[in-house]
N, C-alpha and C positions, 0 to 999 in steps of 0.2 A: 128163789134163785140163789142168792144166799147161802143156804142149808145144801144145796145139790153141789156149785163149786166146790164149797168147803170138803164136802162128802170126797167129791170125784176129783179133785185138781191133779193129785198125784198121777192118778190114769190117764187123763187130761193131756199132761204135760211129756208122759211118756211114748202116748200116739205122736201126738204135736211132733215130738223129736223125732222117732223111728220113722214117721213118714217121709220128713224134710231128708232124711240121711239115704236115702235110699233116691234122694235126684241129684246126677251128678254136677248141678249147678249151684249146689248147697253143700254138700260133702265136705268141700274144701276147707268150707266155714266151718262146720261145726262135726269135726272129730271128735271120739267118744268120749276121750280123756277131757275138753272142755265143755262137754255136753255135760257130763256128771259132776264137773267140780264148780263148774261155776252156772253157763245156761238154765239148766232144769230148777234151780232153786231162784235165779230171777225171774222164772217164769211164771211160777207158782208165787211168788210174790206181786208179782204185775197182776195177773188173775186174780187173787186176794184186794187189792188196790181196789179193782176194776168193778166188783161185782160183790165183794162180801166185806169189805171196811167202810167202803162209802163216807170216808171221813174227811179225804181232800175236796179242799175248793176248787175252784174252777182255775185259777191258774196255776194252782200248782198241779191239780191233773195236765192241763197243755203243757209246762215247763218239761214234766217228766215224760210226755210222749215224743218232746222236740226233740231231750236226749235221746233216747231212743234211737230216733231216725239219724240224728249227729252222729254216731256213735256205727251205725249201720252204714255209713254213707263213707266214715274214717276206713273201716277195716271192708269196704268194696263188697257188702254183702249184696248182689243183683234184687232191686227194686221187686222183683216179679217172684223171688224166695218170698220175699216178705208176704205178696199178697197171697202166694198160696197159701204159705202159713197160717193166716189170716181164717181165710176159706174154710181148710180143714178145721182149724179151731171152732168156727161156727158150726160145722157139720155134726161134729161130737156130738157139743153141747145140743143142738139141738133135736138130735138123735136120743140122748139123752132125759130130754123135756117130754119125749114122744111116752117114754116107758114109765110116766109119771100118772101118777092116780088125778087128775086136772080134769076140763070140761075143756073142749073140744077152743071155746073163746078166750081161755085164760092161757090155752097155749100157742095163742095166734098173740097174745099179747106180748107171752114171754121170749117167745121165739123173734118177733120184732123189735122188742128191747135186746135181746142177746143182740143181734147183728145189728143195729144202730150203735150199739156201747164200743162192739170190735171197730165198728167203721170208721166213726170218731174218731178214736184213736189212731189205727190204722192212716187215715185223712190228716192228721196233723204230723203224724212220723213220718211222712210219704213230704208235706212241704218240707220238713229243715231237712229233709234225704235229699231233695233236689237243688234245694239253696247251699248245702256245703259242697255237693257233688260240683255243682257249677262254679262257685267259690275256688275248690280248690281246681278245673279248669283253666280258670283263671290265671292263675296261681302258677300250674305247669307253664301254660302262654306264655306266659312275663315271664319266667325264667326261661322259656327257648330263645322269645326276643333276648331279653339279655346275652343270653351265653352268644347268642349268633354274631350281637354285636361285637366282642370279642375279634383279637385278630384270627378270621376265619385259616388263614393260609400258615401263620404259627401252630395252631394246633392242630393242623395236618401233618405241615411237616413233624413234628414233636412225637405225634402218633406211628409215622412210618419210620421214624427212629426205633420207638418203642417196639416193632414189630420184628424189623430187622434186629437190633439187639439178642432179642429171643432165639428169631431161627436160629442167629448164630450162637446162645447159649445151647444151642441144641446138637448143633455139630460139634462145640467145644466137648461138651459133654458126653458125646460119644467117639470121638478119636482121641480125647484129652488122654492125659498120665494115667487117670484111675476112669477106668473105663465103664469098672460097677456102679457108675454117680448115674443116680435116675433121672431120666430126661425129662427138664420142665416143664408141665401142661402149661398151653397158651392160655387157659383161663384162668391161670394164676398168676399170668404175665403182669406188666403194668400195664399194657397194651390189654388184655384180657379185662383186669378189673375196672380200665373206664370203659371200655364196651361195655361192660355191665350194667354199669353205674352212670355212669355220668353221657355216656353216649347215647344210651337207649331214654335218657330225658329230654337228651337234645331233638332227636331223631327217631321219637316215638312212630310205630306203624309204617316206617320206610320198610319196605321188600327189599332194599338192598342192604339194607340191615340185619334181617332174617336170612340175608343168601351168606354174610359173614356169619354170623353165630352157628347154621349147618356146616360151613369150612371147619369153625372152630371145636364143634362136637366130631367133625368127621376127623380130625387130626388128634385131637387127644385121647377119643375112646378108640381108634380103630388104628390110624398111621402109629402114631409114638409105639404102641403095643408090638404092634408086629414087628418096626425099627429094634426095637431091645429084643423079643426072641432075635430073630435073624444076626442081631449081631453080636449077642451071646453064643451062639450056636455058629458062625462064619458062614450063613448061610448065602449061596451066589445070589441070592433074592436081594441081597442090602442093597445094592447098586440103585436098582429099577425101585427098590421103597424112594428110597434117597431123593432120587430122580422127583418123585410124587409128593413127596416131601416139599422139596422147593417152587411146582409147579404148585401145588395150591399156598403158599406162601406166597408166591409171587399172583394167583387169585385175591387173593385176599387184599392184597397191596393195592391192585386195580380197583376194587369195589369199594377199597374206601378211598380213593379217588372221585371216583364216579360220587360218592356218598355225599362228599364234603363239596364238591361241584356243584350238588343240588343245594346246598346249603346258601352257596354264594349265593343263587338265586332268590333265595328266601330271603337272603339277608336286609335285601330292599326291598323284599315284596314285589319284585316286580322281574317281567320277562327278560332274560337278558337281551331278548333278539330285538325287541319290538318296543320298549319301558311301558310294555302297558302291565293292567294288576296281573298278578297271579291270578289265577283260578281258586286255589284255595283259598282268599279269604272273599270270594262272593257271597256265600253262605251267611257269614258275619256280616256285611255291608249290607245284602239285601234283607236279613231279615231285620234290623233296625231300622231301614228306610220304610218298610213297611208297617212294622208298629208304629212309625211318626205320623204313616199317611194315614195310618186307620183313630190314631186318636186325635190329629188334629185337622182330620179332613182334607189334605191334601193331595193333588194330582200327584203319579208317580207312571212311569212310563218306562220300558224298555225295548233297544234295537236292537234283535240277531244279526249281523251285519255278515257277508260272505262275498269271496271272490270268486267270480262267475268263469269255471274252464279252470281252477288253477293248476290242476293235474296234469293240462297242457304246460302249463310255460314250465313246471316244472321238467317234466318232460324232454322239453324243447329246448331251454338253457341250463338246466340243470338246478340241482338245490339251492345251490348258490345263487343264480337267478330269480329264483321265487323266494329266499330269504331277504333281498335287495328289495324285491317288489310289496313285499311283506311291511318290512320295516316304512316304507314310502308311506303306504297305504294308511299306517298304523299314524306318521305324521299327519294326514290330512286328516285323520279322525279326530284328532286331539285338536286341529285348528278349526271345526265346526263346530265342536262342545265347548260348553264351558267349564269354568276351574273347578266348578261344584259339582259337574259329572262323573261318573266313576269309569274308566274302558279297560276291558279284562280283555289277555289274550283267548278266547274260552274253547278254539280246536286249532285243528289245522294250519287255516286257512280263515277263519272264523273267530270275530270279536262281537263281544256284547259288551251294549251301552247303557246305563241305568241313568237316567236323564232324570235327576231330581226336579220336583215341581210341573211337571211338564204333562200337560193334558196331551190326549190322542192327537188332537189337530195340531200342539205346538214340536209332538213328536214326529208327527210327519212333516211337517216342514222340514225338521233338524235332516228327517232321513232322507228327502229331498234332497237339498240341498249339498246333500254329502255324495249322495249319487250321482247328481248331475254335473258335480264340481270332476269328480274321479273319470266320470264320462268322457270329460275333452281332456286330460289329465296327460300325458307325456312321462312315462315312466322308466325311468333311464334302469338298464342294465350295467351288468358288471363289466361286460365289454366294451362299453361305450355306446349301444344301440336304441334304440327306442322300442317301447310297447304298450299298446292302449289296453286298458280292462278295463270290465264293467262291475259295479255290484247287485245282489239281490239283497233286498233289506226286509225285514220282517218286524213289525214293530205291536208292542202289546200293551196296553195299559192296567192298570190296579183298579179293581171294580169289587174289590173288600175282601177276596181270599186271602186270609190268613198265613196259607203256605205258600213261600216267596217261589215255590218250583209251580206253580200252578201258571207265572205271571212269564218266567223263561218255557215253559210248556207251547201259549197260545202263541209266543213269538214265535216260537222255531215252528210250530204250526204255519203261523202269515207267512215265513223265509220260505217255506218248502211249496207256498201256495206261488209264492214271487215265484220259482222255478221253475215250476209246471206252468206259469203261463206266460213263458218265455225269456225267464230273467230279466237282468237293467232294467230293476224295476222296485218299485215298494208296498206290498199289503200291509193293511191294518188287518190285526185279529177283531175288534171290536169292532164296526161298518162307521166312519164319520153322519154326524149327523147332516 
């Protein structure tokens, strides 16, 4: 094995690359220029390690495969690059083994050592890929917490300075004294460069964040261009750019309105309507509660909880109505749980409740008693009137699936089972004993 590497590594290494280059989820990484000057010669270095020096110990092989995956995990190369990489590199080689003068069991032997030796490796860059990946995670989180805690409504206001500022560099600049002065792209604003930067950390993955940055692509490669022919040239078009000009300015102004509004709400984690959790950090809550339950054998339990007709009242008194009803609702939830419970607004009209410790039977009590309390319950309107509602509750417990969606699955299963057999009512997904 030894003798073949050494032989083949160069050919080796230059499949290895030409393959990966040619998937566009790899490309980005490895351009040609860094493929040649630096890749291809750690490569063939790593393979030499791996299979023809045999000189490392044991931890310093793991040390050097940690790097590796650190290192891969820093610069966002996609986990699943890696494993094809992987893949191919064993295919070679063992492609390779096939057109060797051997007996039929010394290439069952060699071919098995190839692909345990990659896999190893592979298996130990693949842990510290996942532990920096989550690390830094982490890392972003705690700086969004942070920045959020910041005065939310100063660095709005600050930001629609910064915008406004601009458009008006922008008409200065084109009715100004010297008329030739080129009008400044908004991505080079201040307002542009924390969008960039510092906004798009805050505000990772908002869609209303993507709907500002197409404004801001659609206004410096398309509006500004045309604004300077047109009014280089006095064309009767300026007017109507002009016009277009300010309405997506003044778009743009809105959205990050709408933006930083969401923000607020982040900023406690919690609903503004109702203070129950966000939705977004269930994911985080419940897969924790579930690793606790699974290693220290704990009951774990949750309620889909729903209001039964609420389309009607909204309907009938309007939004306003059923946000009054909502938020009521939301207080007798939080007087049936305890401090240790978690209540997320998680739809509509629809909260779920993660009832730490809490067995099937001590969950249906809870959803009991939460039902029957809202049953005779008197729910005052914004008008001053009264309105009775009912709930459907759905409750489901943790019987050791690993994936906390499997455990919100059978709930909203028991919820839609409460419905169909008549609402104001409670199923368990698992039968009491």
């Amino acid at each position: 094995m030894a003798d073949l590497i050494e032989a083949d590594k160069d050919r080796l290494v230059r499949v290895f690359y030409d393959r990966l280059l040619q998937n566009p989820d790899a490309s980005p990484f490895l351009s040609q220029e860094v493929v040649h000057d630096r890749l291809q010669h750690s490569m063939r270095g790593w393979l030499r390690r791996l299979f023809v020096e045999r000189t490392m110990d044991v931890e310093v092989f793991v040390a050097e495969q940690r790097k590796i995956g650190e290192v891969h995990a820093r610069i966002q190369v996609p986990i699943h690059v890696v494993m094809q990489g992987a893949r191919l590199l064993k295919n070679e080689i063992i492609l390779k083994l096939r057109d060797q003068d051997i007996s039929l069991e010394d290439f069952a032997i060699l071919a098995g050592y190839t692909s345990n030796a990659i896999n190893i490796a592979i298996e130990i860059m693949s842990q510290a890929f996942v532990t920096n990946t989550k690390s830094d995670a982490q890392t972003d989180e705690a700086y969004r917490a942070f920045a959020l805690t910041q005065d939310v409504t100063l660095e709005r206001e600050s930001q629609r300075a910064a915008l406004m500022e601009w458009s008006q560099s922008v008409l200065f600049s084109l009715y100004g004294a010297r008329q030739d002065t080129a009008l400044p792209p908004l991505a080079s604003s201040d307002f542009g460069l924390w969008l960039h930067h510092k906004g798009d950390m805050i505000f990772h993955g908002s869609s209303v964040l993507e709907n500002i940055r197409n404004d801001m692509r659609y206004i410096d490669n398309i509006l500004l261009p045309a604004i300077t022919v047109a009014s280089a040239n006095s064309d009767a078009a300026l007017a109507d750019l002009i016009e277009t000009f300010k309405n997506k300015t003044g778009e743009i102004k809105f959205l990050l309105a709408e933006l930083f509004q969401a923000a607020a709400a982040m900023e406690t984690g919690r609903d503004p309507l109702t203070r129950t959790l966000n939705r977004r950090f269930l994911p985080s809550i419940l897969t924790r509660e579930v690793k606790m339950a699974t290693q220290n054998r704990m009951d774990l339990s949750v309620m889909m909880v729903d209001i039964d007709n609420f389309k009607r009242i909204n309907d009938t008194y309007g939004h306003g109505g059923g946000d009054h009803i909502l938020q009521q609702v939301a207080e007798s939830i939080f007087t049936q749980c305890r401090a240790s419970d978690f209540v997320f607004r998680y739809g509509g009209e629809e909260f779920l409740v993660v009832l730490i410790e809490a067995s099937a039977a001590s969950a249906f009590e809870t959803a009991e008693r939460l039902r029957q309390k809202i049953s005779v319950q008197q729910f005052q309107l914004p008008d001053g009137g009264m309105q009775n509602i009912t709930l459907s509750i759905g409750v489901s417990t943790f019987n050791g699936h690993p994936d906390f969606s499997h455990l919100i699955e059978t709930a909203d299963q028991a919820l839609y089972k409460a419905k169909r057999n008549g609402r104001n009512r409670t199923e368990v997904a698992i039968p009491l004993a």
